[in-house]
Structures are given as structure tokens and as C-alpha cells.
Residue, then its C-alpha position, 0 to 999 in steps of 0.5 A: x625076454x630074459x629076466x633082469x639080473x638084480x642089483x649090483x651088490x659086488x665089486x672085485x678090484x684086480x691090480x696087476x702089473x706085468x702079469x701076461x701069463x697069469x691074468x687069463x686063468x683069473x679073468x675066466x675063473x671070473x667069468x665062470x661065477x654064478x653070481x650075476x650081476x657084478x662089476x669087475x675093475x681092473x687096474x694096471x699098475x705099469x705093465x710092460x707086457x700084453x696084460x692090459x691088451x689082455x684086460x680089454x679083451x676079456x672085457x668085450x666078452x663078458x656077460x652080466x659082468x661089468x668091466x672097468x678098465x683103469x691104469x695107476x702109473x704110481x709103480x706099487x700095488x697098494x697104489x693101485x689098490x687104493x686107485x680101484x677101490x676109490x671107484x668102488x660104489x656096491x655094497x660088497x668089495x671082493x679084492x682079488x689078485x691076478x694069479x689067483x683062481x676063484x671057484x665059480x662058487x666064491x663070490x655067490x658064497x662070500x655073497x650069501x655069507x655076508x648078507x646072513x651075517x650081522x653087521x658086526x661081520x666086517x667081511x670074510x677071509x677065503x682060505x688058500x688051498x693049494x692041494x685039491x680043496x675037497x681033500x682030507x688035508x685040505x678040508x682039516x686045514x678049513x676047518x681049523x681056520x674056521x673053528x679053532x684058529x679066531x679063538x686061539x689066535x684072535x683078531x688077527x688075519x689068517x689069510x692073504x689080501x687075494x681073498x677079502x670079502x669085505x663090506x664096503x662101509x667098513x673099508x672105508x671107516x678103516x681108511x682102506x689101502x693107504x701108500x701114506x699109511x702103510x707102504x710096506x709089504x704084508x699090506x693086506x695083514x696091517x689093512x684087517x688091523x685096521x678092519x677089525x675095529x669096525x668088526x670081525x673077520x670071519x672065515x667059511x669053509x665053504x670060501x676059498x681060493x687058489x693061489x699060483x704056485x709061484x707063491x711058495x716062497x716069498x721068504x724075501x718079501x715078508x716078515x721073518x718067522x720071529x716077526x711072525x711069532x710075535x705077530x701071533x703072539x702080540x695081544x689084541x691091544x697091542x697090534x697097534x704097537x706091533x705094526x707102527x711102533x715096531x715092523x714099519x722100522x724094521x720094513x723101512x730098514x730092509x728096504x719093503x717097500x710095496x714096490x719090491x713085489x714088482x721085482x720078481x725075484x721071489x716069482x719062479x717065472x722061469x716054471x710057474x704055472x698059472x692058477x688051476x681049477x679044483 
């Protein structure tokens, strides 16, 4: 007789619009975890392509993962976001993007990582790697945003919304993914604003992920490099200030809007590549 797996202390939510070509790496990378068990929730925002035949299907397979399968018809990520994580009920929220490969180690590290950590550990940020992880570039980039980086550059987020690992009860004393609140682009920098009032974020090197190279340039979708160097060197109690009082203008103005991420242009479909494994 097989053992009983344990109780269900994970769930990763994927939001994905129109993402046929992509999807499949992430769900097997999914797959592949030796954390057992887990729920998976994903969200179709709209998709126009074969992504949610593709979602059912993988769900069929799975083994010790259990699967929800939602759809959001209000076009924008963060609306699909919220629609997810509102059916979130485990201890621990992993949030994951649809073209992004997770390592078979990422959700059994992130899960051993916030278990040891003190309650004061709102969650952790994984590292993107878009080199072979275990290279000496790559290894010095992780070490860097581990060790140096939340000491020169304090309470802020050094790594993008396809790798929170969060504890659940800060999720939601932050308010969490919110259209009202925050409808812009670099959602997931203005959500860890929020997160690290109820405690830090942390980063391991031993947590990372794998973005698609699609990613290289979203020059059209973000902040300029001046918004950004202010960014860096706002202080801590003046983030506030940065985010309501001076990017949601500028956003507004330059019409980013979340919905823009839907229109692609920034997204090289014509030759990108699905996410890769180490």
C-alpha cells in the first residue's frame, strides 16, 4: 500500500492567456517536482488558442498534484491573479508564470526554506537564470542578490512576479494582486511594496527559475531606467510616495495599463522559445 503523501502545504497559481506554445514546458516542469503533494490552479484569462485544451489535459495526468482549472474573462493578468489566489486555501502560494521553467527542486527548496525561516520571513524570491544556473556567472549573480544586494538596496524586490514564494497569511494582510489598487504593469514590484510591511523578502541560491527568452526585451512594458534608478534609490519610507504619488501618474499617462502585456508586441513569438531545463 502506498504511503500517504502528507498534507497539502502548496499552491502554485499560473495565469495564462493565449500561451499554446509555451504552457507545456512549464506544466512538465510542474510535473517533475519531488515536493508531493500540491495543488496547481490555473487561470485562463481569454485564450484564444488551444492553452485551456492544453490545461485539461495536463490535469488528467497528474499524480499527487491536484489541479484547478478556472477562467477570468476580465482581459488582464492581475485579474486573473486575484481570481486564483482568491481560491487559494494552503499555507504557502507560489505564483508562477506560464513561460517559465521551475527546476524539479524549486517548490521542495522554497518549501524547506519557509518552514526554517521565522515568521518575520514574508516569503522568498527565486532568482532568474537565464545562463546555465550552475555557471560561475550565473552562481556570482545568486550570490550577489542573496548576500549583497538586501543590504545596499533594502526592502525592495530583486526578482519578478514568476518566482514568489509566499506565506499566505502575509498575501493577504497586504491586500494581494488588486485591479483597483494597482492596474499597472510591474505589478509584482508594487505588490512586494506592500509584502514587506508584513515582513521580508528573502532570496536563496539555492531558489531559482528559468524565464523564456522572450523576456529580453520589455523595454515597452516597464519603467524607464530613470524611473528605475529612482526606484533604487528611493528610501524605504518613501516607496509609498514612489509608487501612488509618482509611477501610477506616469503609468496612467503612457497608457500601462496591465492589459497591455496581452498585445505581445514586446513577445518575439515569431522565434522565441519555450522555457529549457538546466
Amino acid at each position: 500500500m502506498q504511503a500517504p503523501l502528507g498534507p497539502v502545504r502548496w499552491t502554485v497559481v499560473i495565469p495564462y492567456f493565449d500561451e499554446e506554445r509555451y504552457l507545456p514546458a512549464t506544466l512538465e516542469s510542474l510535473s517533475a517536482q519531488t515536493l508531493r503533494p500540491f495543488r496547481v490552479v490555473l487561470v485562463d484569462n481569454g485564450s484564444r488558442d488551444g492553452s485551456a485544451g492544453i490545461a485539461r489535459a495536463w490535469a488528467k495526468k497528474q499524480i499527487g498534484i491536484e489541479v484547478q482549472l478556472l477562467a477570468e474573462p476580465t482581459p488582464g493578468q492581475v485579474h486573473a491573479l486575484a481570481r486564483g489566489v482568491a481560491a487559494v486555501a494552503t499555507e504557502f502560494l507560489a505564483i508562477a508564470d506560464a513561460d517559465t521553467f521551475y527546476p524539479a527542486h524549486y517548490l521542495a527548496t522554497a518549501d524547506r526554506l519557509l518552514r526554517a525561516a521565522p515568521a518575520a520571513v514574508a516569503g522568498y524570491i527565486g532568482h532568474d537564470v537565464r545562463r546555465p544556473p550552475h555557471g560561475p556567472l550565473m552562481r556570482a549573480k545568486r550570490w550577489f542578490y542573496s548576500r549583497v544586494a538586501p543590504w545596499l538596496l533594502p526592502r525592495q524586490a530583486h526578482g519578478g512576479g514568476y518566482a514568489h514564494c509566499l506565506r499566505m497569511a502575509a498575501y493577504r494582510a497586504s491586500g494581494g494582486y488588486s485591479p483597483e489598487r494597482w492596474p499597472y504593469v510591474l505589478k509584482d514590484h508594487e505588490l512586494a511594496n506592500r509584502l514587506w510591511k508584513q515582513g521580508r523578502l528573502a532570496m536563496d541560491q539555492a531558489l531559482w527559475v528559468r524565464p523564456s527568452a522572450r523576456r529580453a526585451d520589455r523595454r515597452a512594458v516597464r519603467w524607464t531606467l530613470g524611473e528605475r534608478l529612482l526606484y533604487h534609490g528611493t528610501p524605504p519610507a518613501l516607496k509609498d510616495w514612489f509608487w501612488y504619488g509618482f509611477m501610477a501618474e506616469r503609468f496612467r499617462r503612457r497608457g500601462l495599463r496591465d492589459t497591455v502585456l496581452r498585445q505581445r508586441g514586446w513577445d518575439g513569438l515569431a522565434g522565441g522559445r519555450p522555457p529549457q531545463s538546466a
